[in-house]
N, C-alpha and C positions, 0 to 999 in steps of 0.2 A: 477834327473832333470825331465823324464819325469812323475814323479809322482807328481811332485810340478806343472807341468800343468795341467795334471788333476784336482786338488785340486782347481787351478786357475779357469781353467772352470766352474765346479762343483759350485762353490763361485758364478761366473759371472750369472751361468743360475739361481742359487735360489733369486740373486739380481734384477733379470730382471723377475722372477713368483713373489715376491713381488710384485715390484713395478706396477705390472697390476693387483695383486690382488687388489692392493689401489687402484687404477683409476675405479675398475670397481664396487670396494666397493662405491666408491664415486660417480660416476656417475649415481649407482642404487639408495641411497640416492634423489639425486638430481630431479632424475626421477618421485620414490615416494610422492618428494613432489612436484612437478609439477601436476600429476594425484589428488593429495590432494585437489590442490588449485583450479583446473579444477575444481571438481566435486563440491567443496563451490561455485565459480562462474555460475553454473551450474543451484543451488537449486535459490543462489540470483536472476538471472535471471528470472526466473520461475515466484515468486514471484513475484518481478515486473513487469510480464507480465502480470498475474492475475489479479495484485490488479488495473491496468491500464485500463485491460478489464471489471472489476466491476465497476469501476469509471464513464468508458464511459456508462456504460447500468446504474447503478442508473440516471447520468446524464442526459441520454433520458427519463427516466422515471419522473423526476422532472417536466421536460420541459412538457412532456407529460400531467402530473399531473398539470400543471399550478401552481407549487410549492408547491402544498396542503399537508402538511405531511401524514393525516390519509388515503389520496386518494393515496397513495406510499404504506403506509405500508399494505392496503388493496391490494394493485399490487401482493405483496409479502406475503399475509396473512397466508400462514403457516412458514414463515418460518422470521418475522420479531415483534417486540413488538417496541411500543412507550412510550421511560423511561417520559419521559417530555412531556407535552401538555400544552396548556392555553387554558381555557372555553374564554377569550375576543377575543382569535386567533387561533383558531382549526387550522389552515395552520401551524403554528411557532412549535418547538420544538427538543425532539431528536429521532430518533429511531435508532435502532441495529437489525442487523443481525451475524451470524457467520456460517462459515465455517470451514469442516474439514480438515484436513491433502493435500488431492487433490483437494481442492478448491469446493466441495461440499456442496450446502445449505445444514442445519442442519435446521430440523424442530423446532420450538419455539412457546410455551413451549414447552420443553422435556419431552415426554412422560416415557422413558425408563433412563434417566441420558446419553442422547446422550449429551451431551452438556459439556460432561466432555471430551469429542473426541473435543472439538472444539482448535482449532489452528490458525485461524484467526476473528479478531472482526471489521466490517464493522459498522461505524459510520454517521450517517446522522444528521446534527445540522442545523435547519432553525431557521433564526432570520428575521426579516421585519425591513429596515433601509429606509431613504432617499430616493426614486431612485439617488438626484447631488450627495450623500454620494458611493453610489457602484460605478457609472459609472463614481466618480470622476477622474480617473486614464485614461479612454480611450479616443479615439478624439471627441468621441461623446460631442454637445453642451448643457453641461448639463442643462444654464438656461435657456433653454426650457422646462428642464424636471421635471413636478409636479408630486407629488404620491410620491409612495411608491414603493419600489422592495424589492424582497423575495430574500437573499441570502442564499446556501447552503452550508456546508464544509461538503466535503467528508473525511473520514480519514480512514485507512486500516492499521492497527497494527496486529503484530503476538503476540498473548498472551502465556503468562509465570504465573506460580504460583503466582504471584503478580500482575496480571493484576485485578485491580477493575472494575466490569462491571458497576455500575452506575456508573462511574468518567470520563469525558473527559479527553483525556489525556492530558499533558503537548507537548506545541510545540516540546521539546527540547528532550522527548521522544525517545530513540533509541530502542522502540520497533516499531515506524510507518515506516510502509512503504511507504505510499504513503500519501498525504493532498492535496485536490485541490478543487476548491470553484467552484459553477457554479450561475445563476441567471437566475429570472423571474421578467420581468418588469410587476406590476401588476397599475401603475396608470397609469395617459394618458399624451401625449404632447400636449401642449396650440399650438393652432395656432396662423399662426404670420400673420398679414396680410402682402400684399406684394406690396408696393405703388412704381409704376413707377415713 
């Protein structure tokens, strides 16, 4: 009898180091992948704090530049090329920048094949529409507004082996990170007269 308790016991304690072996198998798992997905939400973050903070600084520099593309890419002239230009519209076109791994202009041309280190591709696309065509969407009264505005699309993708550098990319692209448009009103508004 008392040997059959023992046995009993024995059984009970190896049932009970199991089953906290599992819990803690499982719970380390669990953990792992939580630190996993931290550290992906981590990088993503990063990213979109970069590509947010070059958004905002190209965008001042547009502004600045009065939308002038070659007066941009001069802002930035070691480290920027203009793929697109028009001789009718020296202002309008594309230029490119890129960045390394920590967010790093990379000088362009590449002197050394630095540009094989590049990891992010900063896009700059000015076209010249309407001004009532851009400002159609806000409260502003557009028919007042004559001329012309220069609009900008920024875009910030991370490239991969297949990233085409003369190709804008596709909206639908899940390599961008970031697309946001900015503008310069470059005609004038008609005055209205104002009869009591």
């Amino acid at each position: 009898m008392m040997n059959h308790t023992r046995h009993s016991k024995t059984s009970l304690f190896l049932m009970e180091l199991i089953i906290s072996i599992m819990f803690f198998s499982i719970s380390g798992a669990i953990c792992i992948q939580l630190f996993v997905n931290a550290h992906s939400l981590s990088e993503e973050s990063i990213e979109l704090n970069n590509s947010v903070l070059w958004t905002q600084n190209i965008s001042e520099v547009f502004h600045g530049c009065k939308g002038n593309l070659h007066d941009i890419a001069n802002f930035f002239a070691d480290n920027s090329v203009v793929l697109v230009s028009y001789e009718d519209n020296p202002e309008i076109g594309t230029m490119v920048m890129y960045f390394d791994e920590n967010w790093k202009l990379i000088d362009f041309p590449s002197q050394n094949d630095t540009l094989h280190n590049a990891k992010y591709e900063l896009l700059l696309c000015i076209v010249k529409l309407p001004a009532s065509e851009i400002y159609a969407d806000t409260e502003a009264d557009t028919s007042i507004m004559s001329g012309d505005a220069l609009q900008g699309e920024i875009t910030i993708l991370e490239m991969d082996d297949e990233t085409v550098i003369d190709q804008i990319p596709d909206k639908d692209d899940p390599d961008i990170i970031s697309d946001r448009y900015t503008d310069y009103y470059i005609g004038t508004a008609e005055v209205i007269a104002y009869e009591p």
